[in-house]
C-alpha positions in Angstrom: 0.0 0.0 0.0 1.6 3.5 -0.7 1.9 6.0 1.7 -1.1 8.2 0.5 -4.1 5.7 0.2 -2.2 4.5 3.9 -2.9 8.1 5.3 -5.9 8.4 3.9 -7.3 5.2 5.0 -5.9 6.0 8.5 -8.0 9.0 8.5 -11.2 7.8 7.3 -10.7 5.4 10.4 -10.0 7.5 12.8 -13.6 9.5 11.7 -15.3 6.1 11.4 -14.2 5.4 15.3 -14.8 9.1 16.7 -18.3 8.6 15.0 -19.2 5.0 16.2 -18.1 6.3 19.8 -20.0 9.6 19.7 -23.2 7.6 18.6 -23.6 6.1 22.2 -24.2 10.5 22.9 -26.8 10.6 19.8 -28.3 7.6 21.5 -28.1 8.6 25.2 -29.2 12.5 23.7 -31.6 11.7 21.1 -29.5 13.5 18.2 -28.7 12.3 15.4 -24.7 12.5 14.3 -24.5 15.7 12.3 -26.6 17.5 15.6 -23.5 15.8 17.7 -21.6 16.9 15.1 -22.8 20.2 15.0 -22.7 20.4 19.5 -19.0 19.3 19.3 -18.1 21.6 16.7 -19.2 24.8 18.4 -17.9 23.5 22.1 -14.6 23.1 20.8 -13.8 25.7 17.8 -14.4 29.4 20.1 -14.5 31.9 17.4 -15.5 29.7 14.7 -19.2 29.9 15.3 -21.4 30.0 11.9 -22.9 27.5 10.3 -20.4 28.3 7.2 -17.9 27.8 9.7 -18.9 24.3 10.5 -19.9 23.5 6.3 -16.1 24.3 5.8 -14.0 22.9 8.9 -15.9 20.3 9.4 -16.7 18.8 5.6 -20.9 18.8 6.3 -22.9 19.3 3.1 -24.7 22.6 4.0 -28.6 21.0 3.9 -27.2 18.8 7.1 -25.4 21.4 8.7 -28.8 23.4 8.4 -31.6 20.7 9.2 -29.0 20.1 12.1 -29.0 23.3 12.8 -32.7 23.7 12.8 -33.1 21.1 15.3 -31.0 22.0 17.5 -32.5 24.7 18.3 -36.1 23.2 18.3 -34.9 21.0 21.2 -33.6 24.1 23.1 -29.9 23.3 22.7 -28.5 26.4 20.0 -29.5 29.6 19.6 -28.8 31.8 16.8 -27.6 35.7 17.0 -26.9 38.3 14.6 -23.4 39.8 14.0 -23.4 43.2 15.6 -21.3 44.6 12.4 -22.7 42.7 9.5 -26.4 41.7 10.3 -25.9 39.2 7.0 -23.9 37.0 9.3 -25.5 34.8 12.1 -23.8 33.0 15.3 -24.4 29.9 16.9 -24.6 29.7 20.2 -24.8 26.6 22.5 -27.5 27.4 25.5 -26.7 26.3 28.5 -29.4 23.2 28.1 -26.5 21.6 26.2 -24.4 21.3 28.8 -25.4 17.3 29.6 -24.5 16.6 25.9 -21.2 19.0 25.5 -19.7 16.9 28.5 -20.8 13.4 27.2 -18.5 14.3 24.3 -16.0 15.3 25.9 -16.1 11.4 27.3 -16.3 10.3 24.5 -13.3 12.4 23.0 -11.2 11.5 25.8 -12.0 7.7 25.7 -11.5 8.0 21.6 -7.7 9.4 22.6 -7.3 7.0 25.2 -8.0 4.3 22.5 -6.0 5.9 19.4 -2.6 6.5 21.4 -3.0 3.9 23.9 0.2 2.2 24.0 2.5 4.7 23.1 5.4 6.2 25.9 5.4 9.9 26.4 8.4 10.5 23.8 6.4 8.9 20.6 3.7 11.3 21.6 5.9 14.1 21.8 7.7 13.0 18.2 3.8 13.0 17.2 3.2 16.3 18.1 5.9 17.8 16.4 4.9 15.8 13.3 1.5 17.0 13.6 2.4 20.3 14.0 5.0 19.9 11.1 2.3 18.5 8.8 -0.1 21.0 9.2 2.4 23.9 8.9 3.0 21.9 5.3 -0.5 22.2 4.4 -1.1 25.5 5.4 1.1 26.5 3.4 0.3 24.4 0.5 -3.1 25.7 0.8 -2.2 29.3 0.6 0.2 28.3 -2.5 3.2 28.8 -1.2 5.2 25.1 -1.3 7.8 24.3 0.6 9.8 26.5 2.9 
């Protein structure tokens, strides 16, 4: 197997598992995954707090993102509010009704970590982070079209 269908298959793995393990919270919650999704995305991205937001970090088609989005706030869990500068842009907010489901995935984040690095000693995780950090920094940069450094 070459090295890009490897990381790529490691990837979609690592989704597949975060999203079996976060459907015990749908369950438990009565959400479906993108509403997790969506929960999960606003606890843990400050800042980053549209629903455009979530289309484009998170790779959601835009009708999920919006039905989830819509429900969300039926069941008393998001609230929306308008930008104070540009009244075209709208915020997310999570109401403090989420609060049960924001800390079931945060179990279920930390078990998914405990699972994916269990094993390793503290210096693999450090060369890991500096990978990481290093392969981001890469694709940033790709992705702003300036190669290599």
């Amino acid at each position: 197997m070459n090295k890009t269908t490897e990381l790529f298959m490691t990837i979609r793995s690592l989704f597949r598992l975060y999203d079996k393990m976060l459907k015990e919270v749908c369950t438990e919650h009565d959400l479906t995954v993108a509403e997790a999704d969506v929960v999960s995305f606003l606890q843990n991205n400050p800042g980053k707090d549209t629903a455009a937001d979530i289309v484009e970090l998170r790779m959601l088609s835009k009708g999920a993102v919006s039905k989830a989005v819509e429900s969300l706030i039926q069941k008393g869990l998001l609230e929306r509010a308008p930008d104070r500068e540009d009244r075209r842009k709208i915020h997310l907010r999570l109401k403090p009704q989420a609060d049960p489901v924001t800390e079931s995935i945060d179990q279920v984040r930390e078990e998914f970590l405990d699972t994916v690095l269990d094993g390793f000693t503290k210096e693999e995780l450090e060369t890991y982070g500096r990978f990481f950090r290093g392969l981001t920094g890469n694709i940033k940069r790709a992705m702003e079209g300036r190669g290599r450094s």
